[in-house]
KEKE-3310 file (N, C-alpha, C; in steps of 0.2 Angstrom, whole numbers, plus 5000, padded with zeros to 4 digits):
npx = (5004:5003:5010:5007:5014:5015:5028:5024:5013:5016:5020:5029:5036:5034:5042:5055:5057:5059:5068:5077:5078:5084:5096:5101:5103:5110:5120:5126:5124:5130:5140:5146:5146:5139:5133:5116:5103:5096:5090:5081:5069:5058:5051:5048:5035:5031:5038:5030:5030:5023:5021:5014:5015:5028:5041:5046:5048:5054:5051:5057:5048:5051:5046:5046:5060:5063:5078:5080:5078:5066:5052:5059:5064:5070:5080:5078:5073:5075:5070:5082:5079:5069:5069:5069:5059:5050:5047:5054:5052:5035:5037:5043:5033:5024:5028:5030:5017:5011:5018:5012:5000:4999:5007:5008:5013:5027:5044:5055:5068:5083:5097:5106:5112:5125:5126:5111:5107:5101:5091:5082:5081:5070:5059:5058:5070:5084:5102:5109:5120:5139:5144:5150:5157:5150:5151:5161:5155:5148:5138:5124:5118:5100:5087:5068:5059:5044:5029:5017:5001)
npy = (4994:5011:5028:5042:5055:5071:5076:5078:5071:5058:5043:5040:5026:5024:5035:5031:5020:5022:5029:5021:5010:5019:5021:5009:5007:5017:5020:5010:4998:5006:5009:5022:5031:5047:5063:5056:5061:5077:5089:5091:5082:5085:5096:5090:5078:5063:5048:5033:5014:5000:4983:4968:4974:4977:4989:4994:5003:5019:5039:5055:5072:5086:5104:5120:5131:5126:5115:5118:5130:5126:5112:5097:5080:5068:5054:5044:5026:5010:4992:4981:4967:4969:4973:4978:4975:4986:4993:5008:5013:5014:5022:5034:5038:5041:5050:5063:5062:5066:5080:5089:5087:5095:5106:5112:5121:5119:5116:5101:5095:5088:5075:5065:5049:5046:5033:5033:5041:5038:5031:5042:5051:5046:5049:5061:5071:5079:5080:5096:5098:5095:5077:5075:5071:5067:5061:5052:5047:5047:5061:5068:5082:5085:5091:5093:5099:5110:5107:5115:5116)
npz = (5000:4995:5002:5010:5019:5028:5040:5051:5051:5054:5064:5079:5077:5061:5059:5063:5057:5043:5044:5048:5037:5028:5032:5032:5018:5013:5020:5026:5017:5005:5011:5015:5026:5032:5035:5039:5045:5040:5043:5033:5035:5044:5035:5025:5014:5016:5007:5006:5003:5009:5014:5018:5031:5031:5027:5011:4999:4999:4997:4998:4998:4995:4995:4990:4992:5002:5000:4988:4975:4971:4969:4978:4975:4985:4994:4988:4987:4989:4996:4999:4994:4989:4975:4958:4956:4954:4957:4962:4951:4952:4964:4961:4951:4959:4969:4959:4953:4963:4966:4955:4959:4969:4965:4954:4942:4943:4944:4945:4956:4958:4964:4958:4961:4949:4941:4940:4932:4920:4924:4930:4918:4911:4917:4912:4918:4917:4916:4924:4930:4930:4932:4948:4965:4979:4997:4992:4983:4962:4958:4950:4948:4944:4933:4931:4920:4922:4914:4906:4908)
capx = (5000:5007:5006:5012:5012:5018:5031:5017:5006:5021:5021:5036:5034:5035:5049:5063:5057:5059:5079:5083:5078:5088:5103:5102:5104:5113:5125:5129:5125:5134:5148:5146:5146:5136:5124:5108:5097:5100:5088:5075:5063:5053:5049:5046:5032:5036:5032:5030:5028:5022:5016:5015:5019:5036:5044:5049:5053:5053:5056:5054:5048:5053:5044:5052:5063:5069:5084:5083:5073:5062:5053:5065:5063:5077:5081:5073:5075:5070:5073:5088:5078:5065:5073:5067:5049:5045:5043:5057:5047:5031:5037:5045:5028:5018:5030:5029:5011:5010:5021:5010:4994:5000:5011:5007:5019:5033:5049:5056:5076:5084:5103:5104:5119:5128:5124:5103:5107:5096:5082:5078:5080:5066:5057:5060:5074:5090:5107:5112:5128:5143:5148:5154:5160:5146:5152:5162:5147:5146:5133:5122:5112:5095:5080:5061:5056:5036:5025:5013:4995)
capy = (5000:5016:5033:5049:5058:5073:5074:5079:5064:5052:5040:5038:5019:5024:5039:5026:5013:5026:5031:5014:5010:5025:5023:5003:5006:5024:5020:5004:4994:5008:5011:5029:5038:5055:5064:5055:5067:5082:5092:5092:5078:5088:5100:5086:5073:5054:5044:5024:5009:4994:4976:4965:4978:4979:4996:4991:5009:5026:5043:5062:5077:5094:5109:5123:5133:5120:5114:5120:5135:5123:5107:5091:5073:5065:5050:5036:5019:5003:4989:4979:4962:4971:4979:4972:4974:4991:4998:5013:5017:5018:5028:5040:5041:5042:5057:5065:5063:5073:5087:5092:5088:5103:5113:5110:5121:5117:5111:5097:5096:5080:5073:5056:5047:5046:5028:5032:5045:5034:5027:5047:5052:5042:5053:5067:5073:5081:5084:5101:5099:5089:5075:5077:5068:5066:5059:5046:5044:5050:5062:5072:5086:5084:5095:5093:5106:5109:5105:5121:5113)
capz = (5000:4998:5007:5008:5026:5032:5045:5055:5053:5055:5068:5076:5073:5056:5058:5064:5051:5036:5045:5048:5031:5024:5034:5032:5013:5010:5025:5028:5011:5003:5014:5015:5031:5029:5041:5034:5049:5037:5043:5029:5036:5047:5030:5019:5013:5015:5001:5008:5003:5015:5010:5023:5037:5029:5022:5004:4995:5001:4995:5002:4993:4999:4993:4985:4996:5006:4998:4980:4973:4966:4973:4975:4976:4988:4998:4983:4990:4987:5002:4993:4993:4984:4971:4951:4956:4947:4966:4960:4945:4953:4969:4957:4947:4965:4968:4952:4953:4971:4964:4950:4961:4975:4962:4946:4939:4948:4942:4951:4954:4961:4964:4958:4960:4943:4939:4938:4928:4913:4927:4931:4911:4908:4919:4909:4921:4914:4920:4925:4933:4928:4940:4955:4974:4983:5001:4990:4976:4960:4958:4945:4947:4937:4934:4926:4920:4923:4907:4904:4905)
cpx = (5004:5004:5009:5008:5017:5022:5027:5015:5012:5019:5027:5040:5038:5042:5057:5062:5060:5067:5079:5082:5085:5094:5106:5107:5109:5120:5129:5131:5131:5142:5150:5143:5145:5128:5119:5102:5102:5095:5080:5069:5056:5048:5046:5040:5035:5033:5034:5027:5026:5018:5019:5019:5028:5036:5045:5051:5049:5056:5055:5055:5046:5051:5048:5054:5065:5075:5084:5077:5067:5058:5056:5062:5069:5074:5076:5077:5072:5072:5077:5081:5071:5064:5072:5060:5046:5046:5048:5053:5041:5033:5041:5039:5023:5021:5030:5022:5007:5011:5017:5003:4995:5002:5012:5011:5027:5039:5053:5064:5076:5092:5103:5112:5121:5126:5116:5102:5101:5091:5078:5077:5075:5060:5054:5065:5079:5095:5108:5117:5131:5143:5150:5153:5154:5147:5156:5158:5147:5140:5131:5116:5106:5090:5075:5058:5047:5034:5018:5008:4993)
cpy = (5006:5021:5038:5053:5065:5073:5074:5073:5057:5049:5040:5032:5019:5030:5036:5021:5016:5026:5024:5011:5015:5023:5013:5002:5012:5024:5016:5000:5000:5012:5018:5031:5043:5057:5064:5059:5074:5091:5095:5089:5081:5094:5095:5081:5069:5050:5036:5020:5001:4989:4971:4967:4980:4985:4993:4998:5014:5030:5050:5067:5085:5100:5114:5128:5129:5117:5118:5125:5130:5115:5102:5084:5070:5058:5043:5029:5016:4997:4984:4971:4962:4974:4973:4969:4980:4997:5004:5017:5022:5021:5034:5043:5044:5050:5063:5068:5070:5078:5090:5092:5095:5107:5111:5114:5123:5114:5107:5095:5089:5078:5065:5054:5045:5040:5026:5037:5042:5034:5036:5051:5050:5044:5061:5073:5074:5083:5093:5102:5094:5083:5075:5073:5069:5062:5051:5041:5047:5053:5066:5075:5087:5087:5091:5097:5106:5109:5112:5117:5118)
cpz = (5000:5003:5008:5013:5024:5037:5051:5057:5055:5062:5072:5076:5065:5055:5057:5058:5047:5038:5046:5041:5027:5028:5031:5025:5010:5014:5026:5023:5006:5005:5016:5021:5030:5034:5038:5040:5047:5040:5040:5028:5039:5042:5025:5019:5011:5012:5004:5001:5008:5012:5016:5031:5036:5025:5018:5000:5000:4998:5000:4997:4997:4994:4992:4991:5000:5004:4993:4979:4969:4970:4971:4978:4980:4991:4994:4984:4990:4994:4997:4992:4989:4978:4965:4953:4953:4953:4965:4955:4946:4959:4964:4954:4953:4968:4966:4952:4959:4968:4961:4953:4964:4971:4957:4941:4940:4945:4947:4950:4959:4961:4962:4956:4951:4939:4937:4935:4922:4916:4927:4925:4909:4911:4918:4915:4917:4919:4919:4928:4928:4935:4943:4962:4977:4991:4997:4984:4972:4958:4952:4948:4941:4940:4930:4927:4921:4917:4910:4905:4902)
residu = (UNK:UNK:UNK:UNK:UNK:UNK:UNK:UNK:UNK:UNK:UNK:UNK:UNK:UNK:UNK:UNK:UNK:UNK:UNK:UNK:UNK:UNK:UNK:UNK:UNK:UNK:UNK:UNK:UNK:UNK:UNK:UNK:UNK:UNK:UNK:UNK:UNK:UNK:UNK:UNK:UNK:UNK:UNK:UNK:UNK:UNK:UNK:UNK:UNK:UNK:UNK:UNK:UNK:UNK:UNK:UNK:UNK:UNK:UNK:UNK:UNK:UNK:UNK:UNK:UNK:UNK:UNK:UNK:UNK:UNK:UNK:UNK:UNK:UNK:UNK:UNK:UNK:UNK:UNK:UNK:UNK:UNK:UNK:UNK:UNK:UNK:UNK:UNK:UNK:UNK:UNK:UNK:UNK:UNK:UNK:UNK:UNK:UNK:UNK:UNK:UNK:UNK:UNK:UNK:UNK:UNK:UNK:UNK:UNK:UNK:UNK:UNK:UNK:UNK:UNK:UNK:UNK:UNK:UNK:UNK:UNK:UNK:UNK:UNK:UNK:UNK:UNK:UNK:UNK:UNK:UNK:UNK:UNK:UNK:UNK:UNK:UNK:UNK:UNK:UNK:UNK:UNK:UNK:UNK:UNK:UNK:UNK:UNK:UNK)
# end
């Protein structure tokens, strides 16, 4: 089932589940030590996924002015055992969807490490930056621009 709270409506049942997910995989599985309590959780909408009371993806989307002049999609994650079920795709599109329901004409920015450069291209994301070091991670800055209805 998914779900998309505010930090607000959070449990915090569900707040440790969401960081220990995210540190599980950004931390540990990747090896990368980096302050994953950055600040920007208590601003942002948390996109879940839960199937059989387990977390399976997450992401967070932060409204404009919070990080970037622009609203962004951060911290997209899948739980490793779940990963080649699609669950990436749709929590990008469940994202996506939100943005353009609250802020329709909104362009949406995002870092995505180097290597899903093509998964968020697909998106209609584009780099704006070149690569660069991210905590030991190659990273790309990408925008989408907002479609005019």
């Amino acid at each position: 089932m998914w779900r998309i709270k505010s930090f607000q409506e959070l449990t915090t049942t569900e707040l440790y589940t969401y960081l220990q997910l995210r540190v599980n995989v950004f931390i540990v599985e990747q090896s990368c030590p980096y302050p994953e309590l950055d600040g920007y959780d208590m601003d942002s909408y948390h996109f879940s996924y839960i199937e059989n009371d387990e977390l399976l993806a997450y992401a967070r989307v932060l409204p404009s002015g919070v990080k970037y002049n622009c609203v962004s999609i951060g911290r997209v994650i899948v739980d490793k055992k779940s990963r080649g079920r699609g669950l990436a795709k749709q929590l990008m599109e469940q994202a996506i969807s939100f943005i353009h329901e609250q802020w329709p004409i909104a362009d949406i920015q995002l870092q995505a490490q180097a290597h899903l450069k093509h998964f968020y291209g697909s998106f209609g994301f584009e780099a704006i930056s070149d690569e660069y070091d991210e905590d030991g991670i190659p990273h790309v800055d990408m925008l989408k621009k907002a479609v005019n209805l």
